[in-house]
VOGUNU-288746 format. One record per residue (C-alpha): x, y, z; residue in three letters; residue number from 1. Coordinates in nm, 2 decimals, always signed. Layout:
<sites>
SITE       u       v       w  type  seq
SITE       X       Y       Z   ALA  NUM
...
</sites>
This chain:
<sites>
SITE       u       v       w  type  seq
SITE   +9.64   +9.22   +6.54   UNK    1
SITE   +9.98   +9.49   +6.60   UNK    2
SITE  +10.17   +9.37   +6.86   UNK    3
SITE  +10.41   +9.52   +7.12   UNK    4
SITE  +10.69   +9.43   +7.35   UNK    5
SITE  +10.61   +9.34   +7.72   UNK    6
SITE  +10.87   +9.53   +7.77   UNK    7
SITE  +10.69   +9.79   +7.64   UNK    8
SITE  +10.45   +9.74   +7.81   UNK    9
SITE  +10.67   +9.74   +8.14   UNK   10
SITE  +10.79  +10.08   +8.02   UNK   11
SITE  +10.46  +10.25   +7.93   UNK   12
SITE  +10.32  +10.13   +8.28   UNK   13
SITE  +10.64  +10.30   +8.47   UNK   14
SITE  +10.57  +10.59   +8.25   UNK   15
SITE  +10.24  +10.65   +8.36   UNK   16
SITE  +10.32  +10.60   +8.72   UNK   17
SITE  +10.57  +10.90   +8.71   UNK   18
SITE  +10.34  +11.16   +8.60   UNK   19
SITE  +10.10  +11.02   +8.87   UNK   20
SITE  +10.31  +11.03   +9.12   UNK   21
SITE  +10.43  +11.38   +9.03   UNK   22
SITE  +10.09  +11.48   +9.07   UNK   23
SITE  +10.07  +11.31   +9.43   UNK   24
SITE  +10.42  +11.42   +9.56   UNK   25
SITE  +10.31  +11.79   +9.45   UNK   26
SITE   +9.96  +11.80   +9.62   UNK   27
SITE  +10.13  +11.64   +9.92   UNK   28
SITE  +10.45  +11.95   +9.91   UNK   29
SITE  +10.16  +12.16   +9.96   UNK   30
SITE   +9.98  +11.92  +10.19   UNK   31
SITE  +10.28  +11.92  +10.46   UNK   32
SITE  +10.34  +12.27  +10.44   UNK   33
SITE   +9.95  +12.40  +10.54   UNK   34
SITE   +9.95  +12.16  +10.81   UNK   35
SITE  +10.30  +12.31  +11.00   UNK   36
SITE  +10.18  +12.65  +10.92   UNK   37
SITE   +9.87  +12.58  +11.08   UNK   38
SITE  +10.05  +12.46  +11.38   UNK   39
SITE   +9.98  +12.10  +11.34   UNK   40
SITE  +10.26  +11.89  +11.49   UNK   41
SITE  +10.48  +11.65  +11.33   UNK   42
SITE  +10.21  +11.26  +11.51   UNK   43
SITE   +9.95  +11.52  +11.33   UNK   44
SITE  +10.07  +11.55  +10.98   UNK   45
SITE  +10.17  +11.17  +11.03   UNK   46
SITE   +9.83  +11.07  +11.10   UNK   47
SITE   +9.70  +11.21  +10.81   UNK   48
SITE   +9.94  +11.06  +10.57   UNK   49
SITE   +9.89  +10.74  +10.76   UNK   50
SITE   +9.46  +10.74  +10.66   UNK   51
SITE   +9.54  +10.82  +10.30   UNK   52
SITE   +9.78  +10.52  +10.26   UNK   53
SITE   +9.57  +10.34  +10.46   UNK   54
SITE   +9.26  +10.43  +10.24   UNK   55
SITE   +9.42  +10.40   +9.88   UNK   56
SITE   +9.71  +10.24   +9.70   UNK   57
SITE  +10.00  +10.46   +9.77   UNK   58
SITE  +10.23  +10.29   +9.96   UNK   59
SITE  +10.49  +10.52  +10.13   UNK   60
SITE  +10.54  +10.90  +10.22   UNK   61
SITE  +10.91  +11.00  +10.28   UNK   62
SITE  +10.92  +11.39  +10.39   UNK   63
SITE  +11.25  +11.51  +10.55   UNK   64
SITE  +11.36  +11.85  +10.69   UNK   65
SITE  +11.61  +12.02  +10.55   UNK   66
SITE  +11.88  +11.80  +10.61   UNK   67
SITE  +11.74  +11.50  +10.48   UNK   68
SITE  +11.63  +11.34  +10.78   UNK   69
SITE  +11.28  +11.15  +10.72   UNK   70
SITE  +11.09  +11.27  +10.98   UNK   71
SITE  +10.74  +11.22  +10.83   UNK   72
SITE  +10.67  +10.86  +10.75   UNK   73
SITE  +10.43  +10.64  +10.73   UNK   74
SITE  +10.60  +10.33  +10.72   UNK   75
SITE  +10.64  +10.17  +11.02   UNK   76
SITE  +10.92   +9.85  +11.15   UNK   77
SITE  +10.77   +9.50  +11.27   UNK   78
SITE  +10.73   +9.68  +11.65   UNK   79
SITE  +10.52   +9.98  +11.54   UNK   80
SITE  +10.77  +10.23  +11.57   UNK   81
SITE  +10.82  +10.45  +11.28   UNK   82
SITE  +11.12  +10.35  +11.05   UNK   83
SITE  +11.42  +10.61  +11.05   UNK   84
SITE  +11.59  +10.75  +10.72   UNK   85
SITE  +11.80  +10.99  +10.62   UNK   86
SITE  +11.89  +11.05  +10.26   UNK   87
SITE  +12.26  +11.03  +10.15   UNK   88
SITE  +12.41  +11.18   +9.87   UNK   89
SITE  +12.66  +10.92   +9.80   UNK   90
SITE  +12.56  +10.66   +9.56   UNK   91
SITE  +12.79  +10.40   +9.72   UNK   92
SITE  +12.60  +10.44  +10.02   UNK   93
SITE  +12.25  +10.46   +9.88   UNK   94
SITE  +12.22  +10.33   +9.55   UNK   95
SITE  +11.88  +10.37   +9.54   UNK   96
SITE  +11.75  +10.68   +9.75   UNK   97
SITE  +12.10  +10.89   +9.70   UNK   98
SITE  +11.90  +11.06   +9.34   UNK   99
SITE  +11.68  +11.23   +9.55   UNK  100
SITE  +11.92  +11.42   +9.76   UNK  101
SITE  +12.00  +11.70   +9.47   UNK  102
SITE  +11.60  +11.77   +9.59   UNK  103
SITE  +11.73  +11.96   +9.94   UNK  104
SITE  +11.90  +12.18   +9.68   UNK  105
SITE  +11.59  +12.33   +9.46   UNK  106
SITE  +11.46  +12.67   +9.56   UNK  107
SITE  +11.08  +12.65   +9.75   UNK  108
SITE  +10.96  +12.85   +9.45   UNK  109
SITE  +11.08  +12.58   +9.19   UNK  110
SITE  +10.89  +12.28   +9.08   UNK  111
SITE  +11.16  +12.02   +9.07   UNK  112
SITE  +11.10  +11.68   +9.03   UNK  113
SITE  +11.32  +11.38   +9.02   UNK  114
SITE  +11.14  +11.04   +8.90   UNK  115
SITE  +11.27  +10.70   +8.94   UNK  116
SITE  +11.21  +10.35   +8.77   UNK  117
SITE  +11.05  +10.10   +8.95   UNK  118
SITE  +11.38   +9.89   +9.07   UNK  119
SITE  +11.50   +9.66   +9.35   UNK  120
SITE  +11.56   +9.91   +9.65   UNK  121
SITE  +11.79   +9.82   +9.90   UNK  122
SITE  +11.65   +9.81  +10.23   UNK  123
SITE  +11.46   +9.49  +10.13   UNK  124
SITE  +11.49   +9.37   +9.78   UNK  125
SITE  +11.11   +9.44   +9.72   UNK  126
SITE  +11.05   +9.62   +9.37   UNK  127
SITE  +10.94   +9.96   +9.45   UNK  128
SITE  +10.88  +10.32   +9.29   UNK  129
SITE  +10.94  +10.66   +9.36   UNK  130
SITE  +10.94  +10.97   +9.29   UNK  131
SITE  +11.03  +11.32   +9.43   UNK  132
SITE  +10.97  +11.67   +9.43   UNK  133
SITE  +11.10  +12.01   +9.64   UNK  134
SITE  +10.96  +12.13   +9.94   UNK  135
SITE  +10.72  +12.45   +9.87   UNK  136
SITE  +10.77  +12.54  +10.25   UNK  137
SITE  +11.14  +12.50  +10.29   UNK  138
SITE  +11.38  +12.30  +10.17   UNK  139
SITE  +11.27  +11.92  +10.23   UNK  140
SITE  +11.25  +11.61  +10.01   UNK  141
SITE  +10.88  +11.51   +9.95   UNK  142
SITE  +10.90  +11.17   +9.83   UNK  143
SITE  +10.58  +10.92   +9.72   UNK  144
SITE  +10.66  +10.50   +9.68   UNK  145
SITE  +10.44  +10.27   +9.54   UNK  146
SITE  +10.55   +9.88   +9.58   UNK  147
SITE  +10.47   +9.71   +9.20   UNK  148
SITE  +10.36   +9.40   +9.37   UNK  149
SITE  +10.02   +9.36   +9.20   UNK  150
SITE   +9.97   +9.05   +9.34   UNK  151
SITE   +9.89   +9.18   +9.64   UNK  152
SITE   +9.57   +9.36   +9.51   UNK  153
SITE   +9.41   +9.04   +9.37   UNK  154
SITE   +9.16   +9.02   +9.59   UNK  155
SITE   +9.04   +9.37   +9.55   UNK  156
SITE   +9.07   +9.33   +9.15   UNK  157
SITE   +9.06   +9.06   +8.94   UNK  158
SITE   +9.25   +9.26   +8.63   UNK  159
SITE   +9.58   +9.23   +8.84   UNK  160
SITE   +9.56   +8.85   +8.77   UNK  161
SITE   +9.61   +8.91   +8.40   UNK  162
SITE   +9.84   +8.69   +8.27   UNK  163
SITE   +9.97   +8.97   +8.05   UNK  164
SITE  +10.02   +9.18   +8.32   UNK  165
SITE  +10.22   +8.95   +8.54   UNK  166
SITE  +10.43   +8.83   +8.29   UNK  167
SITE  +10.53   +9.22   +8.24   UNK  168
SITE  +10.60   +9.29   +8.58   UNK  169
SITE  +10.89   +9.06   +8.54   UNK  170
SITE  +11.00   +9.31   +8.30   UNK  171
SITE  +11.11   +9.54   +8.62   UNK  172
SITE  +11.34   +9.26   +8.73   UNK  173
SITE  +11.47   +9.14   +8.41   UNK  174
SITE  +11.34   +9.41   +8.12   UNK  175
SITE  +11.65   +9.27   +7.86   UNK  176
SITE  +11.45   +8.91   +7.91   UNK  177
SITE  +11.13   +9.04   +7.76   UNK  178
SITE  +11.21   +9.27   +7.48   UNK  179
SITE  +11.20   +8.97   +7.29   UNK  180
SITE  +10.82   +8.87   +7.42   UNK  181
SITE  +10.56   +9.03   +7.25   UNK  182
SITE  +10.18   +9.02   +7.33   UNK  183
SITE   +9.88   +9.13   +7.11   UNK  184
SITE   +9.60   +9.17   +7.41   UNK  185
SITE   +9.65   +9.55   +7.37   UNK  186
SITE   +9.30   +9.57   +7.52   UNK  187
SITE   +9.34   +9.34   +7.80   UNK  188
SITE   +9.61   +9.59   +7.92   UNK  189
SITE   +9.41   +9.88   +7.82   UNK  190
SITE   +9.15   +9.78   +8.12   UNK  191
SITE   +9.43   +9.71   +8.37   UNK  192
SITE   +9.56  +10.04   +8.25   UNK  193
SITE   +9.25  +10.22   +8.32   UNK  194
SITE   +9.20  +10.12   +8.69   UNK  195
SITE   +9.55  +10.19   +8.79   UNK  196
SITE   +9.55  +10.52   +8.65   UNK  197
SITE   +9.18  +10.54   +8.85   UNK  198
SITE   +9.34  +10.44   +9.14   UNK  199
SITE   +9.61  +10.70   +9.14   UNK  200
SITE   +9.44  +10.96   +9.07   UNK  201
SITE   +9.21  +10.87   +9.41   UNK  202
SITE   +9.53  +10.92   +9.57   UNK  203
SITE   +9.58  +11.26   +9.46   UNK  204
SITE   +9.24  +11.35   +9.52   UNK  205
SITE   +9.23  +11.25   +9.88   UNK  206
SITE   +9.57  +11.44   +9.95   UNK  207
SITE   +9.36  +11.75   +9.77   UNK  208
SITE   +9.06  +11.69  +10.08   UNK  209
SITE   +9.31  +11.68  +10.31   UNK  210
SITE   +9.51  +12.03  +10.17   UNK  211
SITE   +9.18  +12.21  +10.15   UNK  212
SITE   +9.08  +12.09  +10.52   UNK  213
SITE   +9.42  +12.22  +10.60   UNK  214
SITE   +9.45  +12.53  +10.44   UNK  215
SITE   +9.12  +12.63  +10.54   UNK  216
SITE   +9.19  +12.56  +10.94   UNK  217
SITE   +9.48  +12.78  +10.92   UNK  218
SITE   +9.27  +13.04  +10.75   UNK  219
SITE   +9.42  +13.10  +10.40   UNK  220
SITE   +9.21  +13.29  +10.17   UNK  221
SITE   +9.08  +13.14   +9.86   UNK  222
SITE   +9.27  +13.35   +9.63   UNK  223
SITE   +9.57  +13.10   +9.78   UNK  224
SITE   +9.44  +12.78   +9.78   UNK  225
SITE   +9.31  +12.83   +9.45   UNK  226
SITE   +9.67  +13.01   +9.29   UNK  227
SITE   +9.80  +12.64   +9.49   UNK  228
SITE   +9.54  +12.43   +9.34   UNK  229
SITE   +9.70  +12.61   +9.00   UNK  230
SITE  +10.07  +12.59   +9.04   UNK  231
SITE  +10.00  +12.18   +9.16   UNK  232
SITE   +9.84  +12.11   +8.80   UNK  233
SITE  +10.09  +12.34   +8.62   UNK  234
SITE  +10.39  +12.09   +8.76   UNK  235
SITE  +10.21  +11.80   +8.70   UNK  236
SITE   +9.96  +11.59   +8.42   UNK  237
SITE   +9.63  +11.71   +8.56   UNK  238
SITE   +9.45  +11.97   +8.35   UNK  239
SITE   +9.17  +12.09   +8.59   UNK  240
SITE   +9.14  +12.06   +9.03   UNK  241
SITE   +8.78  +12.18   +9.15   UNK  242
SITE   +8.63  +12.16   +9.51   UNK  243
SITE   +8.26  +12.15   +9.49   UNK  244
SITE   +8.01  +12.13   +9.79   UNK  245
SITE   +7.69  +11.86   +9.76   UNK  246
SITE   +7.47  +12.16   +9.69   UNK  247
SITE   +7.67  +12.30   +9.38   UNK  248
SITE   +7.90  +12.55   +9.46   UNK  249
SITE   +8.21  +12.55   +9.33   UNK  250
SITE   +8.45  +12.66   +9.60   UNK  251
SITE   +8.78  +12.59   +9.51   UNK  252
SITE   +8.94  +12.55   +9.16   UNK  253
SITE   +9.28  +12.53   +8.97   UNK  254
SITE   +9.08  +12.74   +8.67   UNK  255
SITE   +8.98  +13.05   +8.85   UNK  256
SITE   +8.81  +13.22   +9.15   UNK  257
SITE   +8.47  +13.02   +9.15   UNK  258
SITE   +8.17  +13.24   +9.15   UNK  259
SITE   +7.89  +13.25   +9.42   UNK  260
SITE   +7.64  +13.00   +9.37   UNK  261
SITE   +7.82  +12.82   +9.07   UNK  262
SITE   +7.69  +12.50   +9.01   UNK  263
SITE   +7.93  +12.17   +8.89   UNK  264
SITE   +7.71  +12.18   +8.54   UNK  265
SITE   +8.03  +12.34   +8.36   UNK  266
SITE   +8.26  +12.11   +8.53   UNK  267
SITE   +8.37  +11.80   +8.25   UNK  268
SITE   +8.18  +11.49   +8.31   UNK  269
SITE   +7.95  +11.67   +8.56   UNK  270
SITE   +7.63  +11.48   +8.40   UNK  271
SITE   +7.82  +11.14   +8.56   UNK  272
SITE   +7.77  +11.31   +8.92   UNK  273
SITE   +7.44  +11.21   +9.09   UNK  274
SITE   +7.55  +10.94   +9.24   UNK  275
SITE   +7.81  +11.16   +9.46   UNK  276
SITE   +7.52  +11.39   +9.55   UNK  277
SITE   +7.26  +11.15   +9.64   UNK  278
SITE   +7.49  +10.96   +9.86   UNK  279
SITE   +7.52  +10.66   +9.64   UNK  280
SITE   +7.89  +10.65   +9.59   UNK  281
SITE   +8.17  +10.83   +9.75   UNK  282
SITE   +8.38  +10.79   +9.38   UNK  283
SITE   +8.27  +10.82   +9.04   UNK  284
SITE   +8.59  +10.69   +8.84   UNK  285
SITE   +8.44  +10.80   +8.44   UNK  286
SITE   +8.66  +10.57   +8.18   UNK  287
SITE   +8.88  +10.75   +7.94   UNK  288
SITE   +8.67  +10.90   +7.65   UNK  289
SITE   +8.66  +11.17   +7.41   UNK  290
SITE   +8.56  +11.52   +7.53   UNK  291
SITE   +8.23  +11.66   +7.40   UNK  292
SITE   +8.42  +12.00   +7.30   UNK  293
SITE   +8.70  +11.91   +7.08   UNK  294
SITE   +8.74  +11.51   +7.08   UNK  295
SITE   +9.00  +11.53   +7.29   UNK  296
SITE   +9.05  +11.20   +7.51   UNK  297
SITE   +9.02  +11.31   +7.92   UNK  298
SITE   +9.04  +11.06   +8.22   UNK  299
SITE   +8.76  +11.21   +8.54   UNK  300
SITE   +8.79  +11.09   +8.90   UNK  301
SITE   +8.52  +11.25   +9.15   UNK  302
SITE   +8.57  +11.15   +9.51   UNK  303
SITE   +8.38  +11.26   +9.82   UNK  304
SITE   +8.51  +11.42  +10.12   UNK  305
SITE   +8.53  +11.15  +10.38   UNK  306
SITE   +8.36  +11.39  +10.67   UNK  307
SITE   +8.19  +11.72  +10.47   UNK  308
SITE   +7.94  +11.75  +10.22   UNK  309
SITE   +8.20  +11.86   +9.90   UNK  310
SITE   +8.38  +11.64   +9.66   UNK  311
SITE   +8.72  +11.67   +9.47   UNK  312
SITE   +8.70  +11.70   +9.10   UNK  313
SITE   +9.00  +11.57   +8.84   UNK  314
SITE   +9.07  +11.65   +8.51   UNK  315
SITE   +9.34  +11.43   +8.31   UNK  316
SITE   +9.42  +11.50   +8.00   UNK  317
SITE   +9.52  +11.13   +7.75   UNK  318
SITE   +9.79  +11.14   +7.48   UNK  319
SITE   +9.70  +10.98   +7.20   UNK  320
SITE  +10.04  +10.80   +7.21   UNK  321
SITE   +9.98  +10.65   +7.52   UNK  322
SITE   +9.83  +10.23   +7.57   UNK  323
SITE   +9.58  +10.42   +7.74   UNK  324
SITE   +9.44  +10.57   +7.45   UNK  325
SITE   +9.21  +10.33   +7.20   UNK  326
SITE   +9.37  +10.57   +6.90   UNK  327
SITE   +9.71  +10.38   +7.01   UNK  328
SITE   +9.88  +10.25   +6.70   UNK  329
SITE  +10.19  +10.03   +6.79   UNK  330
SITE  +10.32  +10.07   +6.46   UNK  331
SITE  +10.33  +10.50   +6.46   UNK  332
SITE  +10.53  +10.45   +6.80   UNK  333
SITE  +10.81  +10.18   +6.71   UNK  334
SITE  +10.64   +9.96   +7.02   UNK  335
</sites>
């Protein structure tokens, strides 16, 4: 059996979590900027960034204006009052959070992105990632963390106990102590894997429910939230975005202006989608598997809107080269 580093493992993990988080930091640029032009105030855009943490595993939203003041937060200090940040550019003062400042700098029509490995941050000594894109509104920093303390999520999954998987989240801590540990449970980790990546693409879909509802209080046409649903998966890993209503109809997608009367049929993985329709389940999270087409492996998340009859459809896109893949070869990759 080909073994690899835990370290490796550490690495590929953090990997994976970047282009995630990309994808969420993006969907939520667009997310802040529908709700001020819709005239939402700054408790209302708080709110909703408060029920998607609440409601799936991203931990922390850092927005700021333009000069780096955090004014859009959900995380909150032991009294309840939200927790004030500004970023600083100076690395002596901020170690950690000073990388994303460059951010207030990037034009609204650029999609720049700074990512982050999951390291001790300073405000607490708790291991945490991050990662950080431009305002599409106006200059801002629109920053997503997620705290790598799977521990945590034990009781919600019992493939964060794996013994592999603890050992390498030591490898955030001390990564030159287990480049010289090696494990051969490549399919162990595949699963644990598999329902993170599920996980974070929930995440991205809720934000997407939440842009939609948004952009379609404030009246854009769909010709815009369709050319946003396009530029979001052209800056990050996502392939395909698609709204689609209980009934069938396609309303909004990343691909094109849907037609009237449409049905999900085309969509990838739409034969997996009854269960959304009929009520049954509110996500349909379809393993990674080879697409019918071309053999090419795809990840697809389905999640229902939490108050309308429409769900969110993902598209992701699996390297071969990846741990997710099961066409991984340790030995083509140097692991």
């Amino acid at each position: 059996m080909p073994k690899i580093s835990l370290a490796t493992v550490a690495r590929a993990l953090d990997s994976m979590l970047d282009g995630q988080m990309t994808a969420q930091a993006r969907i939520a640029a667009h997310l802040v900027a529908v709700a001020e032009a819709s005239g939402h105030d700054a408790s209302q855009v708080i709110e909703a960034l408060e029920a998607i943490a609440s409601t799936t595993v991203l931990d922390e939203f850092w927005i700021t204006d333009e000069q780096g003041v955090a004014y859009l937060t959900n995380v909150r200090d032991a009294t309840g009052t939200l927790m004030p940040f500004r970023f600083n550019p100076n690395p002596a003062v901020q170690p950690q959070a000073s990388k994303f400042y460059a951010l207030l700098g990037s034009p609204i029509e650029s999609d720049h992105v700074i990512t982050q490995s999951a390291q001790v941050r300073e405000i607490d000594q708790e291991i945490y990632k991050y990662v950080g894109v431009n305002g599409v509104d106006r200059k801002r920093i629109v920053q997503v963390g997620n705290a790598l303390a799977f521990e945590e999520h034990d009781l919600q999954s019992g493939s964060y106990t794996s013994p592999v998987m603890t050992a390498v989240m030591a490898a955030f801590g001390e990564p030159d102590l287990l480049d010289f540990a090696f494990t051969d449970q490549l399919d162990e980790i595949r699963v644990v894997f598999e329902e993170i990546l599920g996980k974070q693409i929930i995440v991205q879909a809720r934000l997407v429910e939440h842009f939609v509802t948004g952009a379609e209080e404030a009246r854009w046409p769909m010709e815009e939230i369709n050319g946003r649903l396009l530029r979001i998966v052209n800056s990050s890993p996502l392939d395909e975005i698609h709204v689609v209503s209980m009934p069938g109809d396609t309303v909004y997608s990343s691909l094109r202006s849907p037609l009237a009367g449409e049905t999900p049929a085309g969509l990838p993985g739409a034969d997996e989608l009854s269960s959304l329709q009929d009520g049954t389940n509110k996500v349909v999270d379809q393993p990674t598997a080879p697409r019918a087409s071309d053999g090419a492996l795809y990840k697809y998340v389905t999640v229902a809107f939490a108050n309308t009859p429409r769900f969110v459809h993902l598209s992701l896109p699996i390297d071969d080269g990846t741990l997710l893949s099961p066409r991984y070869n340790p030995a083509s990759t140097g692991g």
